[in-house]
Rosetta silent file (secondary structure, phi, psi, omega in degrees, C-alpha in Angstrom):
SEQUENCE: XXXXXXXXXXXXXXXXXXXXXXXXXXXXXXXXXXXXXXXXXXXXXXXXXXXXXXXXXXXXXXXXXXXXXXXXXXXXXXXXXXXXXXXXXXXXXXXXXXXXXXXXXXXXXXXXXXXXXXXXXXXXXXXXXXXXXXXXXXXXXXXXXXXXXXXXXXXXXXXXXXXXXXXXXXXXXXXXXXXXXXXXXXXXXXXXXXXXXXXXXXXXXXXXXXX
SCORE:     score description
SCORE:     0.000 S_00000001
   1 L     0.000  131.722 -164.522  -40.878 -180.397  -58.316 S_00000001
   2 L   -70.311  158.057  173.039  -42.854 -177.545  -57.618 S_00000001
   3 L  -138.477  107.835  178.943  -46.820 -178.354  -57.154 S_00000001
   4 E   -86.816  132.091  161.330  -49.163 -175.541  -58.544 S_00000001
   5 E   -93.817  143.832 -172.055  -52.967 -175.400  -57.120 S_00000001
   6 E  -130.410  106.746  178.290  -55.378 -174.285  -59.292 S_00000001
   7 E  -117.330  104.795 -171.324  -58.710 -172.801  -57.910 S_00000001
   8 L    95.200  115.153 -169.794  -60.897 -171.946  -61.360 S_00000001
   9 L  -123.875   23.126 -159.505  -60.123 -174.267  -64.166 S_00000001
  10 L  -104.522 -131.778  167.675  -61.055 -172.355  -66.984 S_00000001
  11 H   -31.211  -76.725 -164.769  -59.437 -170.213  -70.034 S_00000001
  12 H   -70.148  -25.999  174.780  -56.980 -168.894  -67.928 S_00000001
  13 H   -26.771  -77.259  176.781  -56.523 -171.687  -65.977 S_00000001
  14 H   -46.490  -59.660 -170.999  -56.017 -174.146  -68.165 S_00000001
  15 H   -77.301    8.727  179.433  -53.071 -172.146  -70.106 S_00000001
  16 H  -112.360  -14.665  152.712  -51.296 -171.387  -67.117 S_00000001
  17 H   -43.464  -60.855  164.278  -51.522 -175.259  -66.364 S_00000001
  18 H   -51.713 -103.560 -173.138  -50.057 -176.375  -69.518 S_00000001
  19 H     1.567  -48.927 -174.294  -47.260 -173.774  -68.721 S_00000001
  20 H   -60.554  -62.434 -171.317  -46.858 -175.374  -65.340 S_00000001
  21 H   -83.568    6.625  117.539  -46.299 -178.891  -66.533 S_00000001
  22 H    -1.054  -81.172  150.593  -44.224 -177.436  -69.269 S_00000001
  23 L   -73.393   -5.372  173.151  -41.752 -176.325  -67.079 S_00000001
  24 L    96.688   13.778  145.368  -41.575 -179.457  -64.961 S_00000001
  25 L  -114.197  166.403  173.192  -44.165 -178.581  -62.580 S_00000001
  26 L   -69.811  104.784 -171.308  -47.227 -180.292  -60.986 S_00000001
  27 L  -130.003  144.154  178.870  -50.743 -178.794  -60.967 S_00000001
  28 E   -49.690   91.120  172.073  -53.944 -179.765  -58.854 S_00000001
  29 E  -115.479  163.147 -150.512  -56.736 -178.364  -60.503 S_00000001
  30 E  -124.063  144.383  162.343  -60.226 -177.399  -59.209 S_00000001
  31 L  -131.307  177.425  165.072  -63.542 -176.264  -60.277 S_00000001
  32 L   -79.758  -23.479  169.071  -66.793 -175.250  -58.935 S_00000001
  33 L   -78.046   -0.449  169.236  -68.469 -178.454  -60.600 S_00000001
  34 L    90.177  157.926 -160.462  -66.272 -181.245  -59.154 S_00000001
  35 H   -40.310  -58.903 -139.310  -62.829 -183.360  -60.021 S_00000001
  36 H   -53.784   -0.048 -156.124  -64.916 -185.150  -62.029 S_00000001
  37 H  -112.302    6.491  170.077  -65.780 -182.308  -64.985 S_00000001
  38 H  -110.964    4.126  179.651  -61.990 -182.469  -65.441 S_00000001
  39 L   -56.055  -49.068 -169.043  -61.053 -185.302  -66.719 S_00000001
  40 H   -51.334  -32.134 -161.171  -60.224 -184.491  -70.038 S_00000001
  41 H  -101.993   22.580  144.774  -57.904 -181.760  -69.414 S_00000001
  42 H   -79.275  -33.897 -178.926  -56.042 -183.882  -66.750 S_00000001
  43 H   -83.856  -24.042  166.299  -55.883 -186.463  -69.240 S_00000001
  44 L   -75.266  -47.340 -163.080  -54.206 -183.925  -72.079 S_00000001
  45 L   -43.467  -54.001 -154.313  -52.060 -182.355  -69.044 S_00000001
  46 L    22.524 -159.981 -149.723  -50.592 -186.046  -68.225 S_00000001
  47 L    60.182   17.812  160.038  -47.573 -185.624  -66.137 S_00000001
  48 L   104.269   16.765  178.443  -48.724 -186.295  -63.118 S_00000001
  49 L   -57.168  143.975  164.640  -51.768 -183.255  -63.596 S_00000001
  50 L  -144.080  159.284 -162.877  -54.621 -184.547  -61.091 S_00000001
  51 E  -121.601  148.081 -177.741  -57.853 -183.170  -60.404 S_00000001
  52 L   172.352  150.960 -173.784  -59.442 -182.486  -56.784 S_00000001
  53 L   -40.314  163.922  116.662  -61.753 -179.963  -54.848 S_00000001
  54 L    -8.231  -47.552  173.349  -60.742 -176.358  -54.229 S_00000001
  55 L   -95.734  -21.638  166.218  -59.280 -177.279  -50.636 S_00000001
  56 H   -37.084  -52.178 -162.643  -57.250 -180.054  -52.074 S_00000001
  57 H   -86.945   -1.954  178.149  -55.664 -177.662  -54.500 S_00000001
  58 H  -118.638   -7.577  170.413  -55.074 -175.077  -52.124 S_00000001
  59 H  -100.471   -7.994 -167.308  -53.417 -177.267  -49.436 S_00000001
  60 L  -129.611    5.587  140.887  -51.037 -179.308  -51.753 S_00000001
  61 L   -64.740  122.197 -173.242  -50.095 -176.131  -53.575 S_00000001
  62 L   -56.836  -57.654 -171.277  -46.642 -174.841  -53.029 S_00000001
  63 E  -115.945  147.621 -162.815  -47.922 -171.557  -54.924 S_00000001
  64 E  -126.538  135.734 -178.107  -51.906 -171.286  -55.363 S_00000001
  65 L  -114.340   64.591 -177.657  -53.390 -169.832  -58.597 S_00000001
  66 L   -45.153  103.235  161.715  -56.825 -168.270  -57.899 S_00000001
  67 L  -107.372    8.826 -162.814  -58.746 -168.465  -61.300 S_00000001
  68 L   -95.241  149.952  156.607  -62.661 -168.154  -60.725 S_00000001
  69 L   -18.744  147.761 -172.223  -65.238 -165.187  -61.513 S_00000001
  70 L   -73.283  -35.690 -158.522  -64.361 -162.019  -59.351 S_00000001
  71 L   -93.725   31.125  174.432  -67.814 -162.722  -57.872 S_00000001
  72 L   -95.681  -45.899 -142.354  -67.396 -166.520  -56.466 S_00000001
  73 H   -10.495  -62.110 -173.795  -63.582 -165.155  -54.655 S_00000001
  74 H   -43.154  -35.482  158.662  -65.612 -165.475  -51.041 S_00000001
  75 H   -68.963  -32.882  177.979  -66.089 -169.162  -51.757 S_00000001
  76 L   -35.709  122.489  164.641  -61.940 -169.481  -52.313 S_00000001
  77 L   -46.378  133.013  172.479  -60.729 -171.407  -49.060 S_00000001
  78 L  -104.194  -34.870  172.257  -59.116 -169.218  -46.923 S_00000001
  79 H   -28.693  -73.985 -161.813  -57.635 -171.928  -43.890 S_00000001
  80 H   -78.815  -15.978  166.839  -55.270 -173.714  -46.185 S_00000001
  81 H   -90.054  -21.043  166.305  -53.746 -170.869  -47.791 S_00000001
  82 L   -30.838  117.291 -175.721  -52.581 -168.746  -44.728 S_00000001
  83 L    45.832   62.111  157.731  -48.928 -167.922  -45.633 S_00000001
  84 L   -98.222 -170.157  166.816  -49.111 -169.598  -49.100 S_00000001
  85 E  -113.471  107.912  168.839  -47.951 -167.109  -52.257 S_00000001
  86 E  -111.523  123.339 -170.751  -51.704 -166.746  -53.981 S_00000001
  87 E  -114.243  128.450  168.516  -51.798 -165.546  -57.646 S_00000001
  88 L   -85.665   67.336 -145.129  -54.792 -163.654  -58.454 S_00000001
  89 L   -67.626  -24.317 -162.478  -55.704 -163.850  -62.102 S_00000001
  90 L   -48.415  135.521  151.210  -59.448 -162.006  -61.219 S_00000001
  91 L  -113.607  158.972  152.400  -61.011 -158.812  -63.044 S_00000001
  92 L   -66.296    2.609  160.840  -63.932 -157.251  -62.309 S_00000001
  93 L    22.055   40.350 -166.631  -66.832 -156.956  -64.445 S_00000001
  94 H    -7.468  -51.977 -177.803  -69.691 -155.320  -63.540 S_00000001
  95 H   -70.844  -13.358 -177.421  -71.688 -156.953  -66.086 S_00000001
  96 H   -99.045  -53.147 -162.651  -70.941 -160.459  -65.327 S_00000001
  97 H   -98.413   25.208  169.025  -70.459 -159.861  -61.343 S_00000001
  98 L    71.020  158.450  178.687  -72.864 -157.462  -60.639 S_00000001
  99 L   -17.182  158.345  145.549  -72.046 -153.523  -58.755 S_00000001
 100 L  -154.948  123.648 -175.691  -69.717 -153.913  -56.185 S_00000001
 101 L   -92.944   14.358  177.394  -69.719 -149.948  -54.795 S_00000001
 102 L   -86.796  -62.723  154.641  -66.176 -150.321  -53.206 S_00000001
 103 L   -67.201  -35.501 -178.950  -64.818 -151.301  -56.649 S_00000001
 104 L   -70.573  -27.158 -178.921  -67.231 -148.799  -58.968 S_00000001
 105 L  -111.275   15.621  166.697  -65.730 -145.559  -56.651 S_00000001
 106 L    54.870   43.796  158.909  -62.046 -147.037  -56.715 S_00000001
 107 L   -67.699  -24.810  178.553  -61.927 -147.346  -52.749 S_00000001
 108 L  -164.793  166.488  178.570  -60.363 -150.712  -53.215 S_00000001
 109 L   -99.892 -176.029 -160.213  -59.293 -153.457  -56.062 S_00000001
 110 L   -95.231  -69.929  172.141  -60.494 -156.691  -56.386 S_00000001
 111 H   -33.292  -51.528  173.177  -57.492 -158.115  -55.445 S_00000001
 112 H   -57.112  -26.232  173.546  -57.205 -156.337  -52.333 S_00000001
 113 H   -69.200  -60.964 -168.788  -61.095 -158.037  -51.688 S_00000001
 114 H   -65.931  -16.741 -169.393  -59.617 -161.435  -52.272 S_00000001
 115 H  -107.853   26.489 -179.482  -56.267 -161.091  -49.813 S_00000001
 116 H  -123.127  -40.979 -173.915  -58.819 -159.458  -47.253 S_00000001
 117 H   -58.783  -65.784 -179.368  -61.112 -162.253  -47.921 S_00000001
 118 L   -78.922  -74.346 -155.206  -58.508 -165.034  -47.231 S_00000001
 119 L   144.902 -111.185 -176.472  -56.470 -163.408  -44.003 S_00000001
 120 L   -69.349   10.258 -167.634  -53.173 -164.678  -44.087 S_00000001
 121 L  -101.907  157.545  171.272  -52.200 -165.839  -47.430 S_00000001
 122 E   -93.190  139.555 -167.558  -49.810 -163.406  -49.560 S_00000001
 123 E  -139.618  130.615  173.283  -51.921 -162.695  -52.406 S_00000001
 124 E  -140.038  129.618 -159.023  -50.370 -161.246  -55.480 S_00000001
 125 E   -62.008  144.752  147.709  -52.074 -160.085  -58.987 S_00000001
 126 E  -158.430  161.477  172.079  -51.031 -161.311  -61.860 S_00000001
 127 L    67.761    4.584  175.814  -51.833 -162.540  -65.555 S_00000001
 128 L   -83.193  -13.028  157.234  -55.223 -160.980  -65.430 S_00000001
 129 L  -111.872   63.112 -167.299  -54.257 -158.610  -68.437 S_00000001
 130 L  -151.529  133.471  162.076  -53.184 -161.486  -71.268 S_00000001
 131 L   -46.906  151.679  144.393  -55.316 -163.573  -73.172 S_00000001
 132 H   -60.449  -41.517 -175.585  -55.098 -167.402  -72.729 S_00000001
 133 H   -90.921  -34.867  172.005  -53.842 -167.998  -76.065 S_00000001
 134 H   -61.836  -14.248  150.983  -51.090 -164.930  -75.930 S_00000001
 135 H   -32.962  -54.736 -127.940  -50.223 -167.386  -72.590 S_00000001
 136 H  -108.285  -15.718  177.385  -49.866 -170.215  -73.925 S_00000001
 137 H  -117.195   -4.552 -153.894  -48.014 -168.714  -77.466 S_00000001
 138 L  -100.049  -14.802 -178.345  -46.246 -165.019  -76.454 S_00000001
 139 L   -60.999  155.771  176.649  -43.611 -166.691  -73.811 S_00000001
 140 L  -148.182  161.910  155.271  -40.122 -166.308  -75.101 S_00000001
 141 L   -34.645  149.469 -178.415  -36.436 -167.046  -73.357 S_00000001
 142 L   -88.634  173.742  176.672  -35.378 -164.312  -71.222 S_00000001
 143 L    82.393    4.107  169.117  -32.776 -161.960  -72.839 S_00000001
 144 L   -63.821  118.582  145.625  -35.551 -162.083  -76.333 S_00000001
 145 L   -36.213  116.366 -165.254  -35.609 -158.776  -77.620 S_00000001
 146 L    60.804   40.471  174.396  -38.632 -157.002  -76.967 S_00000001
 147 L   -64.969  131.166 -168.337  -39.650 -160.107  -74.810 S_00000001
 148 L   -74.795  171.580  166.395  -43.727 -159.313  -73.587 S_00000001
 149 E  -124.793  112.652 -170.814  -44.277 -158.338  -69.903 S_00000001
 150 E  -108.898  129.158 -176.915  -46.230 -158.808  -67.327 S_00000001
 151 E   -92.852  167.091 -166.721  -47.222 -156.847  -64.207 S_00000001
 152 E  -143.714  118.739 -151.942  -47.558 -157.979  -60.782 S_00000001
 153 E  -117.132  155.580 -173.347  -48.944 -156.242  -57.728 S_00000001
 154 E   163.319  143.654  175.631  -48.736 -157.134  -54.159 S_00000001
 155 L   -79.321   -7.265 -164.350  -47.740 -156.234  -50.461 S_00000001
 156 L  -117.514  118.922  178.676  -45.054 -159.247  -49.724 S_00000001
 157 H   -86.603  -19.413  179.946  -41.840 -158.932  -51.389 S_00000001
 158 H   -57.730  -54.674  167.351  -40.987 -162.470  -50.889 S_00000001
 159 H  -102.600   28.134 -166.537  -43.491 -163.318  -52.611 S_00000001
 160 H   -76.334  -47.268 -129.122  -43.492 -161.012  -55.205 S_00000001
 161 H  -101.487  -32.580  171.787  -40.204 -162.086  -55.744 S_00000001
 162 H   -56.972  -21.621 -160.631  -41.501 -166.000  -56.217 S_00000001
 163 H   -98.334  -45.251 -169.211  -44.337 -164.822  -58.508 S_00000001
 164 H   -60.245  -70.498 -178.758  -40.929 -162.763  -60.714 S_00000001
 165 H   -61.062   -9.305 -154.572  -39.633 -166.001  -61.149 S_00000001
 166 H   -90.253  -53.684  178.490  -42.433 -168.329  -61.788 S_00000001
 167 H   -54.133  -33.195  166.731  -43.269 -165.813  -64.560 S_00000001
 168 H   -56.658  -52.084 -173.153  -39.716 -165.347  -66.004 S_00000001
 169 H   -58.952  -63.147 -171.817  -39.293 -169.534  -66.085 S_00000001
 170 L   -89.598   32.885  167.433  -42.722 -169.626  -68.199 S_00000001
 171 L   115.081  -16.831 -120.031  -41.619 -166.511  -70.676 S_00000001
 172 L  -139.088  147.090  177.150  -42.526 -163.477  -69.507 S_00000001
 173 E   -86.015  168.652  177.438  -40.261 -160.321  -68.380 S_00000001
 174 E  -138.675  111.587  157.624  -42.169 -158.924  -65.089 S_00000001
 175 E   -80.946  140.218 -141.488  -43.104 -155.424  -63.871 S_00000001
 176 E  -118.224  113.427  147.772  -43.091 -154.953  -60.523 S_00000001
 177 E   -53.559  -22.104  173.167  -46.723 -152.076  -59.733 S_00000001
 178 E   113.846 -173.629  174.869  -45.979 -151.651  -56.785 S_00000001
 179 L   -42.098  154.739 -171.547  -48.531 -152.765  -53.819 S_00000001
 180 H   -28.970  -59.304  176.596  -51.689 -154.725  -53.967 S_00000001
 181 H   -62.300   -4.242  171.292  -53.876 -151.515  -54.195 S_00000001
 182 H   -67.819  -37.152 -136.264  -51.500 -150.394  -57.310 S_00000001
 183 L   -65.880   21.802  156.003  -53.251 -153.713  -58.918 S_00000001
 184 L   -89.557  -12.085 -172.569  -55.981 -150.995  -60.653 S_00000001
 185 L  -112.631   46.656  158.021  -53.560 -149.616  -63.107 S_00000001
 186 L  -141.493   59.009  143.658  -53.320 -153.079  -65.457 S_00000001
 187 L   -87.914  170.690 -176.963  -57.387 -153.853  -64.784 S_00000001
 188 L   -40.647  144.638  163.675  -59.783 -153.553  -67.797 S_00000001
 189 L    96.610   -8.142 -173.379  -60.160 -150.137  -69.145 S_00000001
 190 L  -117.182  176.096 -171.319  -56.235 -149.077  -68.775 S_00000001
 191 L   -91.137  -28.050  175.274  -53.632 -148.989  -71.143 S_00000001
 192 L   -89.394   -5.603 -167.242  -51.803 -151.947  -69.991 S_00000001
 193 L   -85.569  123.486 -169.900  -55.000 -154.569  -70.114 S_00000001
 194 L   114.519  -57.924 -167.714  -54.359 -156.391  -73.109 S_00000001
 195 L   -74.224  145.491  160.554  -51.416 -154.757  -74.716 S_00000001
 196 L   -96.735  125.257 -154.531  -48.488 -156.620  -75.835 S_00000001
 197 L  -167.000  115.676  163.484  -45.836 -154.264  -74.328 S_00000001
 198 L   -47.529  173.085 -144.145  -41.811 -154.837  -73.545 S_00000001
 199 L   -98.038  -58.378  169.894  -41.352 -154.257  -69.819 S_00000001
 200 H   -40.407  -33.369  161.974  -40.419 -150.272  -70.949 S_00000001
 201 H   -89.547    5.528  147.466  -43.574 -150.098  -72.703 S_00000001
 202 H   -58.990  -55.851 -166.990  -45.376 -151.642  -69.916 S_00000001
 203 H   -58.632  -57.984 -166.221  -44.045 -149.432  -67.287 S_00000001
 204 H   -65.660  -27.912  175.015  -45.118 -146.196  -69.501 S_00000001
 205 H   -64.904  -53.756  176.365  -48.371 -147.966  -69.826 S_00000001
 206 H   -76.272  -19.954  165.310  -49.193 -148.245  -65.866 S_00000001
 207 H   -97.723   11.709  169.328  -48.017 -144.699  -65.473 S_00000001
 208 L   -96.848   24.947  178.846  -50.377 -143.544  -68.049 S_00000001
 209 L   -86.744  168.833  176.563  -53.482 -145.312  -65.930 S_00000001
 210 L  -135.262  168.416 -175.045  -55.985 -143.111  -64.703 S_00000001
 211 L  -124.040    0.000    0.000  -58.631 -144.123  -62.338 S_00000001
C-alpha cells in the first residue's frame, strides 16, 4: 500500500487525501500548526490516515504532495525528499504572497522555485488548476466519455510517468505540458486554470496560453 505525504493540509489537501485512502492508499498529513490541529480530519480519513510534522510526512512518503501557500515553499523540507516524486499543487498569488519579480516578468514558475528550493527531489506540478470539490466529485473510470483532465509538468519522466498513474487511478485523464518551466501555461490567468476540459480540450487550452 502506497503511503502519500502531505505537506499543507488544507482545501486541496484534504480532497486529494480522501482520494488517497479511497483508492487504498495511506496518507501522513502535515500542517504548519502541528499534528495536533488535525485530528478531526484524521479521524473522518480513518484507514490508517495519521497526522505528523512536515518531515515525518515527507520521509514516510512514497510520493510527497506539497500543498502550502506559494510563499511558505522555502520552509518545505528539502533532506528527506531528495529523489522522492514531489507533487506541487502551488499557485502564485501576488496578493496573498506578495511580488516575487522572477515570477511577475515570467523568468521562472513557481514550481521551478520549489524543485530549486528542495535540490534533489523530482518535483512535478499538478492539480493546482481544479477546485477541491471538482476533486473530490469530477473523477470518473478511465475510458468515460469526455472524462476531465489534468495537466502535469515536470523534468523526470519517471516520475511524470508515476504522477500519470496516480492521477488516472483517482479519475482523471492526464496531459502531459511538457517540462517544469511549461508549468505557466495551466497557472491562474490561462485558459486551462479552472476549466473542465477532456484531455483534447485541455491540450488546445495550454496551446492557447500566453504569457
Amino acid at each position: 500500500m502506497t503511503t502519500i505525504g502531505f505537506i499543507g493540509a488544507g482545501h486541496i489537501g484534504g480532497a486529494l487525501a480522501r482520494l488517497a485512502v479511497q483508492h487504498g492508499q495511506t496518507p501522513v498529513l502535515s500542517n504548519s500548526r502541528g499534528p495536533h490541529t488535525l485530528v478531526d480530519l484524521v479521524s473522518e480519513l480513518g484507514d490508517g490516515a495519521r497526522a505528523g510534522t512536515a518531515e515525518e510526512a515527507a520521509t514516510d512518503g512514497d510520493v510527497v504532495v506539497v500543498t502550502v501557500p506559494f510563499h511558505a515553499y522555502a520552509q518545505v523540507p528539502a533532506a528527506p525528499l531528495a529523489g522522492k516524486v514531489v507533487i506541487d499543487t502551488n499557485n502564485y498569488y501576488w496578493e496573498r504572497d506578495g511580488h516575487v519579480a522572477a515570477l511577475d516578468d515570467g523568468s521562472t514558475t513557481s514550481a521551478e522555485l520549489l524543485a530549486d528550493h528542495l535540490g534533489g527531489a523530482r518535483v512535478v506540478k499538478a492539480f493546482n488548476h481544479i477546485t477541491a470539490a471538482d476533486l473530490g466529485s469530477k473523477g470518473t473510470p478511465a475510458g468515460t466519455p469526455g472524462r476531465r483532465a489534468l495537466a502535469i509538468a515536470g523534468d523526470d519522466a519517471d516520475a511524470k510517468a508515476e504522477v500519470t498513474a496516480l492521477i488516472d487511478r483517482w479519475g482523471f485523464d492526464v496531459v502531459d505540458a511538457g517540462t517544469l518551466s511549461e508549468g505557466w501555461r495551466f497557472q491562474r490567468d490561462t485558459p486551462a486554470y479552472g476549466a473542465e476540459l477532456d484531455a483534447e480540450g485541455l491540450r488546445a487550452a495550454l496551446a492557447a496560453a500566453t504569457r
